[in-house]
DRENTI-757184 format. One record per residue (C-alpha): residue number from 1; residue in three letters; x, y, z. Coordinates in Angstrom, 3 decimals. Each point is the difference from the previous one (the first is absolute). Example, Ala and Ser with C-alpha at 12.3 -4.5 7.8 and 13.67 -1.06 7.14 Angstrom:
DRENTI-757184
  pos  code         X         Y         Z
    1   ALA    12.300    -4.500     7.800
    2   SER     1.370     3.440    -0.660
***
This chain:
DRENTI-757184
  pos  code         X         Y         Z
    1   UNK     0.000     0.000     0.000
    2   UNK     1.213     3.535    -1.311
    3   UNK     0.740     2.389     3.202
    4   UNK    -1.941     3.529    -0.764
    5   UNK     1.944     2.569    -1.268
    6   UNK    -0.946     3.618     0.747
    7   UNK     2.432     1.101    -3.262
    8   UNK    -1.866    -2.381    -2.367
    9   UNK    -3.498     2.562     0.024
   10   UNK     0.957     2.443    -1.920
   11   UNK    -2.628     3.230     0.058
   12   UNK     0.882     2.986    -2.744
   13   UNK    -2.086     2.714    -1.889
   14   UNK     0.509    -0.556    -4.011
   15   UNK    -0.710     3.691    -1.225
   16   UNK    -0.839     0.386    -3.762
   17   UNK     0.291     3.520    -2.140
   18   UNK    -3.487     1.822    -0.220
   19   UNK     0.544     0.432    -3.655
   20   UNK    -4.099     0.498    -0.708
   21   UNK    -2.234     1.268     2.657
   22   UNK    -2.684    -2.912    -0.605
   23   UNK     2.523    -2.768     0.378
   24   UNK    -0.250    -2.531     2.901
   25   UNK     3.363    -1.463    -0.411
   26   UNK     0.051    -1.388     4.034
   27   UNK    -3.391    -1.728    -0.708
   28   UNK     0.795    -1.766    -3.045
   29   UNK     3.159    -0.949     2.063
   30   UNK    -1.420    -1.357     2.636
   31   UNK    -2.304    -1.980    -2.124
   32   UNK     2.382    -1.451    -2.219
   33   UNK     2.484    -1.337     3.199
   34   UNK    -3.168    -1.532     1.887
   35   UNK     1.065    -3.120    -1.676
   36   UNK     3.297     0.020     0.275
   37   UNK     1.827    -2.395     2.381
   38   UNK     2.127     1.936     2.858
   39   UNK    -2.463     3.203    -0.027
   40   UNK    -1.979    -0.176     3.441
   41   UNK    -1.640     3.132    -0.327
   42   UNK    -0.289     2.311    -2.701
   43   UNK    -2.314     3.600     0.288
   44   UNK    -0.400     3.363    -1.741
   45   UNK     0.913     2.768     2.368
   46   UNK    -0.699     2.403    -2.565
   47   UNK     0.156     0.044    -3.950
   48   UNK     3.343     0.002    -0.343
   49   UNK     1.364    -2.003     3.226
   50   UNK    -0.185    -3.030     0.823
   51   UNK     0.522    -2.132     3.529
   52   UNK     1.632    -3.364    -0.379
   53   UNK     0.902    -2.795     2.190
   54   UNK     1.328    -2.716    -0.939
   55   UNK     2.375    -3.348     1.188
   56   UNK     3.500     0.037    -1.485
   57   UNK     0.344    -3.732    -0.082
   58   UNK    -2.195     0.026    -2.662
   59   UNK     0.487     3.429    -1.728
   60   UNK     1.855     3.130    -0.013
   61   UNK    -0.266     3.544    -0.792
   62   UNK     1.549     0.024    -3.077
   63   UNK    -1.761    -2.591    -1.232
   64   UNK    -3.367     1.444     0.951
   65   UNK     1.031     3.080    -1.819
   66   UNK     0.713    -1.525    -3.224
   67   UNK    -2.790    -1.502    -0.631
   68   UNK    -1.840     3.428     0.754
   69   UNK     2.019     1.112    -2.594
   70   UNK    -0.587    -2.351    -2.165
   71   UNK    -3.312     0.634     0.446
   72   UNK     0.247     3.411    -1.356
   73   UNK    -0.669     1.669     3.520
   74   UNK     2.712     2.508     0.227
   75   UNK     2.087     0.541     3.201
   76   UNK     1.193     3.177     0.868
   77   UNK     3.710     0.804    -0.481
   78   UNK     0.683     2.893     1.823
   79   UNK     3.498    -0.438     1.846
   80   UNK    -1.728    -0.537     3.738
   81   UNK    -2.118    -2.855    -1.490
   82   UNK     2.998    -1.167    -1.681
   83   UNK     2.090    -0.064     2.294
   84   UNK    -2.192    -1.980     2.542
   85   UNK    -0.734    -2.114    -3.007
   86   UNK     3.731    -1.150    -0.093
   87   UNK     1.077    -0.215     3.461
   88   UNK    -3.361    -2.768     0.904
   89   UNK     0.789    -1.814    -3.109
   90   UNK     3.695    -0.638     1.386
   91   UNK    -0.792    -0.744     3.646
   92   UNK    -2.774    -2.237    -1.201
   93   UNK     2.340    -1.768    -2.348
   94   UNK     2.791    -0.058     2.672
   95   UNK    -3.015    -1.598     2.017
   96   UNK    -1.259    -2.393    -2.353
   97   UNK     3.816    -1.092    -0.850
   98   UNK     0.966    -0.109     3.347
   99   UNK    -3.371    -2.622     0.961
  100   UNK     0.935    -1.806    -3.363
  101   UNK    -2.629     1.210    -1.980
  102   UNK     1.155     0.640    -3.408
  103   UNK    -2.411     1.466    -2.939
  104   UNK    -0.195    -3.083    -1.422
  105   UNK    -1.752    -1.870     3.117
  106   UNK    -2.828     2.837     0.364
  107   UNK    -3.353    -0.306    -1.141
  108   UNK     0.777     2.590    -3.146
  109   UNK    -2.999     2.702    -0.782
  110   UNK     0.536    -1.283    -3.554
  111   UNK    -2.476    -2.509     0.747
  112   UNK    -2.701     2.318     0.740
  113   UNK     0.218     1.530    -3.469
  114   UNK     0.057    -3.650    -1.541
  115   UNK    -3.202    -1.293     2.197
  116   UNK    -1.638     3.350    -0.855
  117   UNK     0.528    -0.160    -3.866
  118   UNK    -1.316    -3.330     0.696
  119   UNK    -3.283     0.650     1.828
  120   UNK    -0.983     3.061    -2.810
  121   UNK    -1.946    -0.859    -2.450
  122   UNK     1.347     0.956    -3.135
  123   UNK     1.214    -1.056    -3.918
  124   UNK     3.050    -1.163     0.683
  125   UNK    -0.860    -3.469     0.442
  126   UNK     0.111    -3.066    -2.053
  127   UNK    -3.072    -2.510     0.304
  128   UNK     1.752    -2.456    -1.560
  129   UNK     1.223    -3.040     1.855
  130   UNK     3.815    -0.126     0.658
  131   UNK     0.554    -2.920    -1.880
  132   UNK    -0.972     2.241    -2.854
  133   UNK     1.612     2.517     0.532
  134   UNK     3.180    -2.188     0.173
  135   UNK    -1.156    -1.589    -3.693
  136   UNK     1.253     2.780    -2.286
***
């Protein structure tokens, strides 16, 4: 059994640029990473910020990030932000090293993108079986 950690909850505010007045950047945020594996809690504290908690045995800031911005949420890069930005992504990687988690053991946010591309409905399937697919 795992002894608790109080390091390994991780609680930050994600803040995103307010580049048009009606965007809700923090809710679509907080939407998107409700499925994601690692995020414990995830809520809007206003348009444009967003409260996140999440375990870093199974994700990490910079990870988290990514895939916001990958999303096409943008983050906002002014040199406070940044500057936070880079000094939790190398104490949680100095964490996550030193507990011998590497990237490649986590629970990647790529496969949120892949189950959601597979839950939409959309044209990009193939109805045929795979054998046929295979035929040609």
């Amino acid at each position: 059994m795992e002894t608790p950690d109080p390091d390994r909850i991780k609680q930050r505010q994600v803040h995103f640029r307010d580049l048009h007045p009606e965007r809700n950047d923090a809710q679509t945020a907080a939407t998107f990473l409700a499925d994601v594996d690692g995020v414990l809690r995830a809520e809007p504290a206003s348009p444009i910020v967003l409260d996140l908690t999440y375990d870093l045995h199974r994700t990490c800031l910079e990870e988290i990030e990514g895939a916001l911005a990958e999303l096409g949420l943008h983050l906002d890069g002014a040199l406070l932000f940044r500057l936070k930005r880079s000094l939790y992504y190398y104490t949680e990687g100095t964490y996550r090293e030193n507990h011998g988690y590497s990237r490649s053991d986590t629970n990647s946010t790529k496969r949120v993108f892949a189950q959601r591309w597979e839950s939409l409905e959309h044209g990009c399937r193939d109805p045929r079986p795979e054998h046929w697919r295979r035929y040609l």
